[in-house]
PDB file with SEQRES, HELIX, SHEET and CRYST1 records, atoms N, CA, C and O in Angstrom:
SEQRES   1 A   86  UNK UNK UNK UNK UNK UNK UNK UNK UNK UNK UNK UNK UNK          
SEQRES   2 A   86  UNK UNK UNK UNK UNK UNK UNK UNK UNK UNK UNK UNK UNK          
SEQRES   3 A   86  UNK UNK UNK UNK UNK UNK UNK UNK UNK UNK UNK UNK UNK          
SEQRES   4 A   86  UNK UNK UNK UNK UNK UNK UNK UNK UNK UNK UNK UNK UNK          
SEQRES   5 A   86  UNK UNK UNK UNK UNK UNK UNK UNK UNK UNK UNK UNK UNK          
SEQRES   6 A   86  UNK UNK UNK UNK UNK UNK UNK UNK UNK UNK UNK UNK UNK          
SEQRES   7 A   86  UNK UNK UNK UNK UNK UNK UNK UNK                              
SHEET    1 AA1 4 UNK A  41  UNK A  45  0                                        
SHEET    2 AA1 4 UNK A  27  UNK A  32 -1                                        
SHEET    3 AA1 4 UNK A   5  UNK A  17 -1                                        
SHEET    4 AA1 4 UNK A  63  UNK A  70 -1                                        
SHEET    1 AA2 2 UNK A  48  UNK A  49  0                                        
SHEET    2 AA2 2 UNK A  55  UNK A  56 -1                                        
CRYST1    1.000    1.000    1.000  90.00  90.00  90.00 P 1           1          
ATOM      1  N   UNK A   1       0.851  -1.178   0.000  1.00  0.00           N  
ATOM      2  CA  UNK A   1       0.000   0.000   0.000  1.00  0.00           C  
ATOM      3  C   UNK A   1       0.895   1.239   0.000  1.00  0.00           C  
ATOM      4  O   UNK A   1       1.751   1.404   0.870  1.00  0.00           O  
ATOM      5  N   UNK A   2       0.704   2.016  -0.891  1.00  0.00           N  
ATOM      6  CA  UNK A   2       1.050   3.136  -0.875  1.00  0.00           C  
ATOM      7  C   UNK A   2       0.931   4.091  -0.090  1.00  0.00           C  
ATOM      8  O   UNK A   2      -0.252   4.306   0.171  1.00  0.00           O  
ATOM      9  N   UNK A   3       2.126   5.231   0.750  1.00  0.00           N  
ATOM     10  CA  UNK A   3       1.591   6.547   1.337  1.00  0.00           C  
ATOM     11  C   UNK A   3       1.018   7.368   0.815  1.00  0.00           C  
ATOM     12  O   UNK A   3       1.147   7.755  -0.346  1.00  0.00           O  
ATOM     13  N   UNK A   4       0.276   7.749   1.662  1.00  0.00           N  
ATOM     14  CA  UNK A   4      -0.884   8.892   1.408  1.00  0.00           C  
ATOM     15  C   UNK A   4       0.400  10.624   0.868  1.00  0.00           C  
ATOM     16  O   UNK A   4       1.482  11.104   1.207  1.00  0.00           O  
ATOM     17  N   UNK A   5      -0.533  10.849   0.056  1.00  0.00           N  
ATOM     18  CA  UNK A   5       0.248  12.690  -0.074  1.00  0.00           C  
ATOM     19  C   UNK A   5      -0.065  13.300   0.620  1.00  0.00           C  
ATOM     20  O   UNK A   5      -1.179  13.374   1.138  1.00  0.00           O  
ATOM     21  N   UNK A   6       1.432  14.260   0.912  1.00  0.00           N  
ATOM     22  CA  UNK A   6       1.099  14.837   2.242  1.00  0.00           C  
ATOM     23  C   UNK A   6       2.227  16.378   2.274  1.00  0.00           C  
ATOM     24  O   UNK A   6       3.325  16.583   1.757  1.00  0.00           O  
ATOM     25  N   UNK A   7       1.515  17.056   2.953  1.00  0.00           N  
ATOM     26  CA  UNK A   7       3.010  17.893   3.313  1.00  0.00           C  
ATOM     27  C   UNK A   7       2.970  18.742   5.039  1.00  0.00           C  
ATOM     28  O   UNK A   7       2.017  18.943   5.791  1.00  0.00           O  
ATOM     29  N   UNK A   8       4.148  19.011   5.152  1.00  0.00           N  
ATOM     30  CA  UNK A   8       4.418  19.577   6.450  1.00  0.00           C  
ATOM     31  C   UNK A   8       4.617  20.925   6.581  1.00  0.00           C  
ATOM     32  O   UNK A   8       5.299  21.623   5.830  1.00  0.00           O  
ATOM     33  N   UNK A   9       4.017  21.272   7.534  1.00  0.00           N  
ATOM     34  CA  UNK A   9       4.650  22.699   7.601  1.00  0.00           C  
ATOM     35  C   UNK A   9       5.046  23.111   8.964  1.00  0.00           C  
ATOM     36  O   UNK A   9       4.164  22.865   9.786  1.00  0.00           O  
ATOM     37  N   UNK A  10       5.974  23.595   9.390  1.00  0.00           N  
ATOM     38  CA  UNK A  10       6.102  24.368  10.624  1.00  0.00           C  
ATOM     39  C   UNK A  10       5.362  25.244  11.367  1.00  0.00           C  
ATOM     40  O   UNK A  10       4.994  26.281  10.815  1.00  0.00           O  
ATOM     41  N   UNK A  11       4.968  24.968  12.901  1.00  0.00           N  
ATOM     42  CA  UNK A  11       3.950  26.088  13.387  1.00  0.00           C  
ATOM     43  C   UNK A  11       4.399  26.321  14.847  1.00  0.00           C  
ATOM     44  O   UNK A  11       5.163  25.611  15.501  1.00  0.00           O  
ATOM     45  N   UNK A  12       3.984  27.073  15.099  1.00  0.00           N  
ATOM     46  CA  UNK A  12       4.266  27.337  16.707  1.00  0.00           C  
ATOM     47  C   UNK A  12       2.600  27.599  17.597  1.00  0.00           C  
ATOM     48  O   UNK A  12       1.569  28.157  17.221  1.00  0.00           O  
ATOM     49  N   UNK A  13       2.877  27.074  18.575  1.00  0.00           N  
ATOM     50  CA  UNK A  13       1.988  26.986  19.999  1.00  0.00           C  
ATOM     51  C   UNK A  13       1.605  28.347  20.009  1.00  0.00           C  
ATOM     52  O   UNK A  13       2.659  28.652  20.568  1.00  0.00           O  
ATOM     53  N   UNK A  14       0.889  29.713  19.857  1.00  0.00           N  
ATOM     54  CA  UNK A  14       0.649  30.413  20.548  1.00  0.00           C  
ATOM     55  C   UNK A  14       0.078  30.969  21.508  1.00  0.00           C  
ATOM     56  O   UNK A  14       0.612  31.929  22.063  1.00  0.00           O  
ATOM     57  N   UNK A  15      -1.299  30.412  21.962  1.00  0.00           N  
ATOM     58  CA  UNK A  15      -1.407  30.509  23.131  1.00  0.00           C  
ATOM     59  C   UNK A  15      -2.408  29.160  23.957  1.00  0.00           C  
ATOM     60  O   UNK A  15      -2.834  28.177  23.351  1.00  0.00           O  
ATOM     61  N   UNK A  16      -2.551  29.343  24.953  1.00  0.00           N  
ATOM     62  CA  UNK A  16      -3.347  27.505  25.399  1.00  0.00           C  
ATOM     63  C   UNK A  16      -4.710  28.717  26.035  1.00  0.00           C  
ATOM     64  O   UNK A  16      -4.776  29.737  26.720  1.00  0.00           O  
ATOM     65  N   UNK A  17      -5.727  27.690  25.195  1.00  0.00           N  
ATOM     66  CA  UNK A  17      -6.793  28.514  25.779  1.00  0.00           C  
ATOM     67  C   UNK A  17      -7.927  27.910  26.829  1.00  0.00           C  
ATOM     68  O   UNK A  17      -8.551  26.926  26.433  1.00  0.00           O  
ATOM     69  N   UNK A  18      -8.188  28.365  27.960  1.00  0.00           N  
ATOM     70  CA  UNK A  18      -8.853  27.576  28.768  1.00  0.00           C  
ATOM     71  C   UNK A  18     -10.408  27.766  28.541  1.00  0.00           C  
ATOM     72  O   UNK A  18     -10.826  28.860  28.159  1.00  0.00           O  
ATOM     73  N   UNK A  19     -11.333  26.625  28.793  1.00  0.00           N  
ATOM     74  CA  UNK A  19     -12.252  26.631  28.643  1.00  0.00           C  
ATOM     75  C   UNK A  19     -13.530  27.657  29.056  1.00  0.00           C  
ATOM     76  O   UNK A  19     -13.270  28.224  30.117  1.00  0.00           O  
ATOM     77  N   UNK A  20     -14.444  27.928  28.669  1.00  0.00           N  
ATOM     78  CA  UNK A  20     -15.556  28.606  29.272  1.00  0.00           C  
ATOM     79  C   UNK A  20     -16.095  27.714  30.500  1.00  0.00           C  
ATOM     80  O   UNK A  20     -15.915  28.017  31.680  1.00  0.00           O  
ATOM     81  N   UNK A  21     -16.629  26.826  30.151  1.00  0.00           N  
ATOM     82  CA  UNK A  21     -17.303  25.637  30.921  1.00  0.00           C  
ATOM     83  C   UNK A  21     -16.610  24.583  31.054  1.00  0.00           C  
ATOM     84  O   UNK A  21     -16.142  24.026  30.061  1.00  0.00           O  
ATOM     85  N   UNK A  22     -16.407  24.094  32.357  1.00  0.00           N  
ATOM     86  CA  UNK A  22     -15.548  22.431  33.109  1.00  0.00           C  
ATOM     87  C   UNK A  22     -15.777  21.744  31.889  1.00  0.00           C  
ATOM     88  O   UNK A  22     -14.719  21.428  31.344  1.00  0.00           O  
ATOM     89  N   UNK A  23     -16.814  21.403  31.268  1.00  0.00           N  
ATOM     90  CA  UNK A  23     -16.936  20.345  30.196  1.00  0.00           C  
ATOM     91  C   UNK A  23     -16.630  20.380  28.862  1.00  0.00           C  
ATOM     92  O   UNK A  23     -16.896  19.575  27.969  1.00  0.00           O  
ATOM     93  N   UNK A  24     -15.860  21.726  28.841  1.00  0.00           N  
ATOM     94  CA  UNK A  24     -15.378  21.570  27.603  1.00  0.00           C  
ATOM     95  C   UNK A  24     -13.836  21.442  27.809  1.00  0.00           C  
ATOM     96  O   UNK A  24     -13.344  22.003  28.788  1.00  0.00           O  
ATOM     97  N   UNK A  25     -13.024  20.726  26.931  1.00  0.00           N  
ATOM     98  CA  UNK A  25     -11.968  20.727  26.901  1.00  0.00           C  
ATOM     99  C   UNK A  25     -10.963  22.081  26.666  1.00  0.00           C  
ATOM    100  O   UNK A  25     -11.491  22.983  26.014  1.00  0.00           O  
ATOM    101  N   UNK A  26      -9.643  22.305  27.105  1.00  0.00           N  
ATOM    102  CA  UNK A  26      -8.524  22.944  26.494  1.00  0.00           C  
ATOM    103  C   UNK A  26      -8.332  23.286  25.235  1.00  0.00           C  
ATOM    104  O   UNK A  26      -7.955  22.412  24.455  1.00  0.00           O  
ATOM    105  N   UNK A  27      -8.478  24.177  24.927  1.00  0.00           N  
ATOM    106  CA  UNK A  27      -7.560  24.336  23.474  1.00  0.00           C  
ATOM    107  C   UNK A  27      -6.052  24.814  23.182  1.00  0.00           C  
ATOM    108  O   UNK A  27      -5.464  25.456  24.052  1.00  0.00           O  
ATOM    109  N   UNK A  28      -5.498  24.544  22.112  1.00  0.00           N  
ATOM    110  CA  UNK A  28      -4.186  24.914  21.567  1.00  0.00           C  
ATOM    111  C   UNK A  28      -4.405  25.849  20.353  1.00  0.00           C  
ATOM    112  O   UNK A  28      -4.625  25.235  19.309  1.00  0.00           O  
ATOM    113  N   UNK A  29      -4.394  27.282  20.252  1.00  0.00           N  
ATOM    114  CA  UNK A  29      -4.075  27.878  19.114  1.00  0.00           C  
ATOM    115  C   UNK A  29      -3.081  28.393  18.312  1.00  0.00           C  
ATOM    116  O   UNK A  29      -2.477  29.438  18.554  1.00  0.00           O  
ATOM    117  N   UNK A  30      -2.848  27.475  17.091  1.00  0.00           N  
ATOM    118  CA  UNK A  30      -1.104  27.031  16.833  1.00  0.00           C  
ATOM    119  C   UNK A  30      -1.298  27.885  15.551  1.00  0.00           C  
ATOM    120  O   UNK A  30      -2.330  27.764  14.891  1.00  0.00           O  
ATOM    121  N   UNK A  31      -0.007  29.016  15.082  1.00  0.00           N  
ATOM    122  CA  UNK A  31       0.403  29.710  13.881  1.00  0.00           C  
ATOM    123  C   UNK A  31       0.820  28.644  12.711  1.00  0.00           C  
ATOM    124  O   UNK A  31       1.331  27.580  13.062  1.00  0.00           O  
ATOM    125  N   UNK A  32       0.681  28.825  11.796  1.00  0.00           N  
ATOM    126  CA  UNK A  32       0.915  27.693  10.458  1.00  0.00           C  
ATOM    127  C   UNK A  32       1.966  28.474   9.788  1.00  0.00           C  
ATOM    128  O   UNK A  32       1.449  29.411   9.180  1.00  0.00           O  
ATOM    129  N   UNK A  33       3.369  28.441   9.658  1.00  0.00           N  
ATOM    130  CA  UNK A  33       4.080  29.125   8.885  1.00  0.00           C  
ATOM    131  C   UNK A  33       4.100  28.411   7.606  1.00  0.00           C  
ATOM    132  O   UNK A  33       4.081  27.275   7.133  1.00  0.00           O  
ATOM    133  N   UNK A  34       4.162  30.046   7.183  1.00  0.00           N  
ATOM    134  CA  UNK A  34       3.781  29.483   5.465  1.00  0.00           C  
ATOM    135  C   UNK A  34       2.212  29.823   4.771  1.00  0.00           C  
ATOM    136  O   UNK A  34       1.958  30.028   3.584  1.00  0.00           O  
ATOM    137  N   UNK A  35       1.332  29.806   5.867  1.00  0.00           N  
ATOM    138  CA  UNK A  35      -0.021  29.766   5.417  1.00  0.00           C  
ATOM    139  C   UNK A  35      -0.382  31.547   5.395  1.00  0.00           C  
ATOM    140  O   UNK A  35       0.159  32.509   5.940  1.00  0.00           O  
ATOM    141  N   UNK A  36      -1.573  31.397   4.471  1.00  0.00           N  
ATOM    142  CA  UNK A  36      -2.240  33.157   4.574  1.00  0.00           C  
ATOM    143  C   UNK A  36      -2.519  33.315   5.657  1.00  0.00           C  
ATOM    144  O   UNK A  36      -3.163  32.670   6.484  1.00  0.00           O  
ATOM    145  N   UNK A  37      -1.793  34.601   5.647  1.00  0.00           N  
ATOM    146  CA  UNK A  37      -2.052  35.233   7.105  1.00  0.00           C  
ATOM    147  C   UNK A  37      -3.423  34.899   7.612  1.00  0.00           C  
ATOM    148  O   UNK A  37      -3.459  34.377   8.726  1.00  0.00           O  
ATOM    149  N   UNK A  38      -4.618  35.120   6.958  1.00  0.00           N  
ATOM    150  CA  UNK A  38      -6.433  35.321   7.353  1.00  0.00           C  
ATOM    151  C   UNK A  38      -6.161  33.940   7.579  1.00  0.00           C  
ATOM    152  O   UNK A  38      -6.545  33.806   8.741  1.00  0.00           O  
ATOM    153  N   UNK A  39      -5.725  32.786   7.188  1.00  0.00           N  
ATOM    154  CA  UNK A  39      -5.681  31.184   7.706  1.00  0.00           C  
ATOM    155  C   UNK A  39      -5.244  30.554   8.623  1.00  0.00           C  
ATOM    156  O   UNK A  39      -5.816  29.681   9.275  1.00  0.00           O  
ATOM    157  N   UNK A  40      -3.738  31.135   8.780  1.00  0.00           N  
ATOM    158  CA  UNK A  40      -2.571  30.431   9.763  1.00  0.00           C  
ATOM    159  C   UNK A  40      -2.777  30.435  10.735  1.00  0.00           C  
ATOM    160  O   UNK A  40      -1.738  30.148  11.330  1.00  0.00           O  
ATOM    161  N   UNK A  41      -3.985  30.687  11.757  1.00  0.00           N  
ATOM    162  CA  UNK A  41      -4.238  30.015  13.130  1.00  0.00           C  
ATOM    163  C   UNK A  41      -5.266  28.591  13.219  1.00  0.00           C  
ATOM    164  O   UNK A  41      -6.303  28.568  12.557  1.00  0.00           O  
ATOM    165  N   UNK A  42      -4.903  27.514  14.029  1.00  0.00           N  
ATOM    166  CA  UNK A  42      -6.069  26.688  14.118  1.00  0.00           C  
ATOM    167  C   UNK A  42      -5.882  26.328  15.396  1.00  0.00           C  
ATOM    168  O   UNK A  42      -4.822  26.321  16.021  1.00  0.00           O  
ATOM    169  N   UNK A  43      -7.415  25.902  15.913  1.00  0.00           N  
ATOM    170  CA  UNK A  43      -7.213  25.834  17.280  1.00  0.00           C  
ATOM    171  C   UNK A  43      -7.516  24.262  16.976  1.00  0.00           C  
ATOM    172  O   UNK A  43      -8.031  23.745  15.985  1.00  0.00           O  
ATOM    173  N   UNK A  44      -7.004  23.668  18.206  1.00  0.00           N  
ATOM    174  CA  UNK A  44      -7.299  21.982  18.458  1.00  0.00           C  
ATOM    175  C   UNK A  44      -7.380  21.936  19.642  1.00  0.00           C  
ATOM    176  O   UNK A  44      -6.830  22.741  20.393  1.00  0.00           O  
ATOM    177  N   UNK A  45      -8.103  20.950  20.008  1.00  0.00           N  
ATOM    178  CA  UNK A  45      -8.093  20.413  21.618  1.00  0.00           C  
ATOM    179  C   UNK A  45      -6.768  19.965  22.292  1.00  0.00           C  
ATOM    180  O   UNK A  45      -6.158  19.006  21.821  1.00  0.00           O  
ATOM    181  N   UNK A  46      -6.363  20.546  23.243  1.00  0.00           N  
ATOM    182  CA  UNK A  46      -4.848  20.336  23.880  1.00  0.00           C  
ATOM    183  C   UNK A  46      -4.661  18.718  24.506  1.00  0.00           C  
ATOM    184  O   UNK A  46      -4.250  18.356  25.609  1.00  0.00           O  
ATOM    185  N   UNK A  47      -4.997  18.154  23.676  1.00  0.00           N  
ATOM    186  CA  UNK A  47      -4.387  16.641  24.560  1.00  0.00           C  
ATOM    187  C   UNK A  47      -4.099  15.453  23.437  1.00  0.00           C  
ATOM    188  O   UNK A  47      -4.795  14.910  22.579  1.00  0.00           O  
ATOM    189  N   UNK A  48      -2.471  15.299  23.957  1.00  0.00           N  
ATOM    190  CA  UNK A  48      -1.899  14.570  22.637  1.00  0.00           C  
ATOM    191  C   UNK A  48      -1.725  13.583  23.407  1.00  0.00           C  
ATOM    192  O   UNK A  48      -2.014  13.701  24.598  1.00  0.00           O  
ATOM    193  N   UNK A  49      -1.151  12.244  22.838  1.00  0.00           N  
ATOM    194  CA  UNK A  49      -0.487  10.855  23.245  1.00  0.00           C  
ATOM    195  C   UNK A  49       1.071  11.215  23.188  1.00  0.00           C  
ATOM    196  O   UNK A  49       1.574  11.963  22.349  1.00  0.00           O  
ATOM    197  N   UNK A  50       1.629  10.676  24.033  1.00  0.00           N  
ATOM    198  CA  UNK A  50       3.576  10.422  24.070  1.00  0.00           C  
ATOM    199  C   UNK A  50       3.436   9.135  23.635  1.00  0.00           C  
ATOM    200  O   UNK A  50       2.406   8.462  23.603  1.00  0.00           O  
ATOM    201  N   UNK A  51       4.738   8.789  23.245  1.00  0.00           N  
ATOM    202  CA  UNK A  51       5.473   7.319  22.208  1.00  0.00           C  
ATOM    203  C   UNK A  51       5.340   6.300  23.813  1.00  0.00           C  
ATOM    204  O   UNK A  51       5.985   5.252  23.826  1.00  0.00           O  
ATOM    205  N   UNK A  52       4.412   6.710  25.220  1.00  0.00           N  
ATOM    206  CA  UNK A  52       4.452   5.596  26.019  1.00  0.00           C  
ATOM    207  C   UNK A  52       2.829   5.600  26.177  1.00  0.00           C  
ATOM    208  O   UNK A  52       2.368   5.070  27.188  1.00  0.00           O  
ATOM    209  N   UNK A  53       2.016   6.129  25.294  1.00  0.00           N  
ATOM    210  CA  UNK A  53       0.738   6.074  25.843  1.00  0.00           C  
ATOM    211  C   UNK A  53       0.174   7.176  26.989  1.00  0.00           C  
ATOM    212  O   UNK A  53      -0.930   7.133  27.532  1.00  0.00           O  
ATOM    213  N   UNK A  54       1.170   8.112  27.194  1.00  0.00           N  
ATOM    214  CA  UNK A  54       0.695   8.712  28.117  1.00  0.00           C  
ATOM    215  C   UNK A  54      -0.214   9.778  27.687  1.00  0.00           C  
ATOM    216  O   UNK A  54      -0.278   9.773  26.458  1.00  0.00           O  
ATOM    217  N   UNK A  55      -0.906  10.645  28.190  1.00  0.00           N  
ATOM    218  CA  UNK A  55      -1.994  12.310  27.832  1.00  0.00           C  
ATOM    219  C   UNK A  55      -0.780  13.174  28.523  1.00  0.00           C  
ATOM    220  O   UNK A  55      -0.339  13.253  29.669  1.00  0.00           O  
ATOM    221  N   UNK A  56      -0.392  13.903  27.019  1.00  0.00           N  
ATOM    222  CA  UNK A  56       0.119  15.139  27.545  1.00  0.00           C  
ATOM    223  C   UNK A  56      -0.096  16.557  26.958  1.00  0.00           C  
ATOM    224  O   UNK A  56      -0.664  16.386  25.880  1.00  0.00           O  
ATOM    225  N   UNK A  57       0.069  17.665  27.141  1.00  0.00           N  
ATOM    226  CA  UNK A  57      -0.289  18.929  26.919  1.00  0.00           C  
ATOM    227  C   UNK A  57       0.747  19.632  26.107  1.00  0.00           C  
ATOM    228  O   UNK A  57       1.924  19.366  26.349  1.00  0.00           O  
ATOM    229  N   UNK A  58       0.410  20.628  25.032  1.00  0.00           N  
ATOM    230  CA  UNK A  58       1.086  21.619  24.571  1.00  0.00           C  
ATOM    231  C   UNK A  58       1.509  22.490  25.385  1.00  0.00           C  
ATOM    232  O   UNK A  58       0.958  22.634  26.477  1.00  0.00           O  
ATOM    233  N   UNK A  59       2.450  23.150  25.046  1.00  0.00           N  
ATOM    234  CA  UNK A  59       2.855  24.470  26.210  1.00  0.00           C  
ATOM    235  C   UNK A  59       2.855  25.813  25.113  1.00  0.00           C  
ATOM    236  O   UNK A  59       3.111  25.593  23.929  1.00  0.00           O  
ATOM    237  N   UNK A  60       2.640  26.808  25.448  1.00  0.00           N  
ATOM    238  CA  UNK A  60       3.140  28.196  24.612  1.00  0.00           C  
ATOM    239  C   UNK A  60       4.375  28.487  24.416  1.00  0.00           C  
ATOM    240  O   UNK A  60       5.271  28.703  25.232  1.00  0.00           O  
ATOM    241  N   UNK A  61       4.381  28.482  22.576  1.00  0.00           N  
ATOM    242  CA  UNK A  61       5.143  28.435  22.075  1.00  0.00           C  
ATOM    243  C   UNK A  61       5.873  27.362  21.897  1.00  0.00           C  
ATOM    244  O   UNK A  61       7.017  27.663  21.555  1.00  0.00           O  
ATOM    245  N   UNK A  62       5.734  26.522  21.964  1.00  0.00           N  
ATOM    246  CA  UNK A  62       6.115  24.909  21.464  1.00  0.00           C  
ATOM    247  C   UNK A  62       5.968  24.786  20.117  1.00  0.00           C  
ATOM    248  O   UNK A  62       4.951  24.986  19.454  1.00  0.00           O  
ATOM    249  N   UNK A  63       7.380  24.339  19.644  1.00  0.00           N  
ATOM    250  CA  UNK A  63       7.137  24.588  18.221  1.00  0.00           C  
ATOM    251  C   UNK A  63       7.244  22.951  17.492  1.00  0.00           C  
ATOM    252  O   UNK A  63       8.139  22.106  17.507  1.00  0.00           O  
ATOM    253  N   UNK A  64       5.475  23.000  16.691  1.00  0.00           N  
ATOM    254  CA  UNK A  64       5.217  21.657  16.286  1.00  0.00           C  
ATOM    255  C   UNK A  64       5.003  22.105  14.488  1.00  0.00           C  
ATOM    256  O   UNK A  64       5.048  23.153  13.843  1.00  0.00           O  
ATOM    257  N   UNK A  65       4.712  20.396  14.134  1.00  0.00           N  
ATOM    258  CA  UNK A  65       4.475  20.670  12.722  1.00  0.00           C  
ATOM    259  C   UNK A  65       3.276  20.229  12.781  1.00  0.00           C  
ATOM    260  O   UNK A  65       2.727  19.690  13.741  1.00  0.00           O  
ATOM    261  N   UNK A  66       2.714  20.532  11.397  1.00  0.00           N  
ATOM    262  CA  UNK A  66       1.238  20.232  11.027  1.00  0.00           C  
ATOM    263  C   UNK A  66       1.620  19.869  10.000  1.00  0.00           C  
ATOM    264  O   UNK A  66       2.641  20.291   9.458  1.00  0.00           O  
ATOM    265  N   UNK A  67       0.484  18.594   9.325  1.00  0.00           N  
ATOM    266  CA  UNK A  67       1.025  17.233   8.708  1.00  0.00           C  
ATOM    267  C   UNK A  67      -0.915  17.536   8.605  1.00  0.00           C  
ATOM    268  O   UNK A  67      -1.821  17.714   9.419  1.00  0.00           O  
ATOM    269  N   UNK A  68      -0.740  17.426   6.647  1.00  0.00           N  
ATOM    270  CA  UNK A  68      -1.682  17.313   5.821  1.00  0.00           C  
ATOM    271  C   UNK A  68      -1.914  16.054   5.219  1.00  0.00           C  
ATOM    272  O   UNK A  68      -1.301  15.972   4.155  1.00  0.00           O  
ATOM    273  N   UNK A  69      -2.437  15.246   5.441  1.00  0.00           N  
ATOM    274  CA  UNK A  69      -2.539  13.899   4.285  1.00  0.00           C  
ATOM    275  C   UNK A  69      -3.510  13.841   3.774  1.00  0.00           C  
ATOM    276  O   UNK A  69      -4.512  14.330   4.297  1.00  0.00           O  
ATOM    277  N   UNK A  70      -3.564  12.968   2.083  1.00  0.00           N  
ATOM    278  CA  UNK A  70      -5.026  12.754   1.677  1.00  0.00           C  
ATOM    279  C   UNK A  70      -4.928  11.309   0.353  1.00  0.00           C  
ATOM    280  O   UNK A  70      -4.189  10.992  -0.579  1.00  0.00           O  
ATOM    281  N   UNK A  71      -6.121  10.815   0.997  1.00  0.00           N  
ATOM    282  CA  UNK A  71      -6.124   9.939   0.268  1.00  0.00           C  
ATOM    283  C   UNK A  71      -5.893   9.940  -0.817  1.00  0.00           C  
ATOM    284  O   UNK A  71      -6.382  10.874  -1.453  1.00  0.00           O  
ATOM    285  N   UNK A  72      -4.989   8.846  -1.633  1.00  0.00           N  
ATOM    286  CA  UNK A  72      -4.152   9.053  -3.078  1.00  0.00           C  
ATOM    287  C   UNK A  72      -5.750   9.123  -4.033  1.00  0.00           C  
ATOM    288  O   UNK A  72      -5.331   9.122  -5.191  1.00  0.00           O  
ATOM    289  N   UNK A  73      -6.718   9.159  -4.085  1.00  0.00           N  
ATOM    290  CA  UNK A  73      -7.956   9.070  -4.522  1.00  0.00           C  
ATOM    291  C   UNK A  73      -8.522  10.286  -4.631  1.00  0.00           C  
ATOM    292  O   UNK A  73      -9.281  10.610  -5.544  1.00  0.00           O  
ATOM    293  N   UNK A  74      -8.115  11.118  -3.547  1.00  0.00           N  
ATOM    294  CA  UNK A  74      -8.920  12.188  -3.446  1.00  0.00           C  
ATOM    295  C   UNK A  74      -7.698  13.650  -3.817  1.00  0.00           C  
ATOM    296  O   UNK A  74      -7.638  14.844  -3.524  1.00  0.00           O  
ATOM    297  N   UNK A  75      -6.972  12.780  -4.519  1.00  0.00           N  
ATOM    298  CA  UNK A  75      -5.671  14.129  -5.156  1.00  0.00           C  
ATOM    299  C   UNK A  75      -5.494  13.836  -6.578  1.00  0.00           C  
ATOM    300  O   UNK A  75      -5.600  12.666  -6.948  1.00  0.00           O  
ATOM    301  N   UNK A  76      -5.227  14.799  -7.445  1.00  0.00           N  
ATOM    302  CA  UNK A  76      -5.113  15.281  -8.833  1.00  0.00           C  
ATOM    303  C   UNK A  76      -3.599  15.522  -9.180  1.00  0.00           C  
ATOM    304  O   UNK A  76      -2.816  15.820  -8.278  1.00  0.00           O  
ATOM    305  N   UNK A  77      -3.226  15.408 -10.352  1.00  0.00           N  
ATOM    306  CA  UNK A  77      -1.728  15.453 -10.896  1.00  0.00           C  
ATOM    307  C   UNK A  77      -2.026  17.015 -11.065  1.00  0.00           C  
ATOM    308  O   UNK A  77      -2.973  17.639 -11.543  1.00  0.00           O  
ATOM    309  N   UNK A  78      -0.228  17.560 -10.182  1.00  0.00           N  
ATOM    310  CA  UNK A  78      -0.459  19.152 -10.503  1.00  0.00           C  
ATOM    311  C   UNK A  78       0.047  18.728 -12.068  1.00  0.00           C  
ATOM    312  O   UNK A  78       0.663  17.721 -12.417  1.00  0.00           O  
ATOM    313  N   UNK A  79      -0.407  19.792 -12.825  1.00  0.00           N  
ATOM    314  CA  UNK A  79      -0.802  19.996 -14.166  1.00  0.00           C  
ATOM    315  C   UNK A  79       0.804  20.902 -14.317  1.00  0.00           C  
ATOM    316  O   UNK A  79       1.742  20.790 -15.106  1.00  0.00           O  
ATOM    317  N   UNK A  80       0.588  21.645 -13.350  1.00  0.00           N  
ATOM    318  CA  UNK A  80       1.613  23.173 -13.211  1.00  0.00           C  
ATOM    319  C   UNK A  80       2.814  22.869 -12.984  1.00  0.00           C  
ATOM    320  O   UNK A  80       3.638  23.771 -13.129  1.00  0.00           O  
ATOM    321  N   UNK A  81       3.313  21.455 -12.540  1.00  0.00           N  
ATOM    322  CA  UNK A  81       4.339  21.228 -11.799  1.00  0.00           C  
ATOM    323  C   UNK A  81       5.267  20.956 -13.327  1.00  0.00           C  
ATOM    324  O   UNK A  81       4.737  20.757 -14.420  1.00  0.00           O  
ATOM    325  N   UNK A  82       6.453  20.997 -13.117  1.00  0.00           N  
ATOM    326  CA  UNK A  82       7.570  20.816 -14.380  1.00  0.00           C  
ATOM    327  C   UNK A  82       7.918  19.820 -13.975  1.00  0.00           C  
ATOM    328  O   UNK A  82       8.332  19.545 -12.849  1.00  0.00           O  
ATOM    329  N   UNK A  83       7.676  18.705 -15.533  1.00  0.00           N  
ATOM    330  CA  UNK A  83       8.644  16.958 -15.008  1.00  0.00           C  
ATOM    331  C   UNK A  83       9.538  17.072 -16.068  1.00  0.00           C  
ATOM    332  O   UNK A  83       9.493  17.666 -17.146  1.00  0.00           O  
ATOM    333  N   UNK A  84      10.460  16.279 -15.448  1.00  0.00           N  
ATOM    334  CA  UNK A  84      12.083  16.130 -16.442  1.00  0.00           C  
ATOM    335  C   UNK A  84      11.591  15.313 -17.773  1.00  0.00           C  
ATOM    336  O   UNK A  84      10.900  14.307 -17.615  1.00  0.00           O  
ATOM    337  N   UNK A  85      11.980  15.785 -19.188  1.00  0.00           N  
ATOM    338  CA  UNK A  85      12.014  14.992 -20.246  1.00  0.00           C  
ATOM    339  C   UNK A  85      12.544  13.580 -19.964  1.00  0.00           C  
ATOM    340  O   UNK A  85      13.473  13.322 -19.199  1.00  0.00           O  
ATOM    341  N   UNK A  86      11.488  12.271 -21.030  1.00  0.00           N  
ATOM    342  CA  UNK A  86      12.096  11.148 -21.152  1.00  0.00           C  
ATOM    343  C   UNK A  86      12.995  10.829 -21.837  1.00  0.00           C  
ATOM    344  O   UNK A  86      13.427   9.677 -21.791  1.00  0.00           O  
TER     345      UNK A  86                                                      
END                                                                             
C-alpha cells in the first residue's frame, strides 16, 4: 500500500486557551508558517499521546508541525508542476 500525499509545515503553539465551561476541553491555538495570514491560526483540543501512551499537553510556544494527508484518490496530478524529459 502506498503513502498517502502529504506535506508539512512548521507552526508554533501560541497561546493555550482555557475553557468557558468544566466540560469543555482545552484548546491549543497554533500559527501555520507558510499559510495566509487570514488562515494560519487553528485551534485543536490540547491533549496529545507520548510514544508511552501517556496524555500530555502543549505548552506556549512549542514549536510543532502540522502534517496534511489525503487519500491518493482524493488528489489530482499538478498539471503546473515541471517533469524532467524522457
Amino acid at each position: 500500500m502506498s503513502e498517502k500525499p502529504s506535506t508539512t509545515m512548521p507552526a508554533t503553539v501560541e497561546k493555550i486557551i482555557k475553557p468557558a465551561f468544566p466540560s469543555q476541553p482545552e484548546r491549543a491555538q497554533i500559527a501555520v508558517h507558510g499559510a495566509d495570514q487570514l488562515y494560519r491560526e487553528l485551534r485543536i483540543e490540547n491533549s496529545l499521546t507520548d510514544e508511552n501512551g501517556e496524555k500530555v499537553r502543549l505548552k506556549p510556544g512549542a514549536e510543532v508541525e502540522v502534517t496534511i494527508a489525503a487519500d491518493p484518490a482524493d488528489t489530482a496530478k499538478d498539471k503546473s508542476a515541471k517533469t524532467a524529459p524522457h
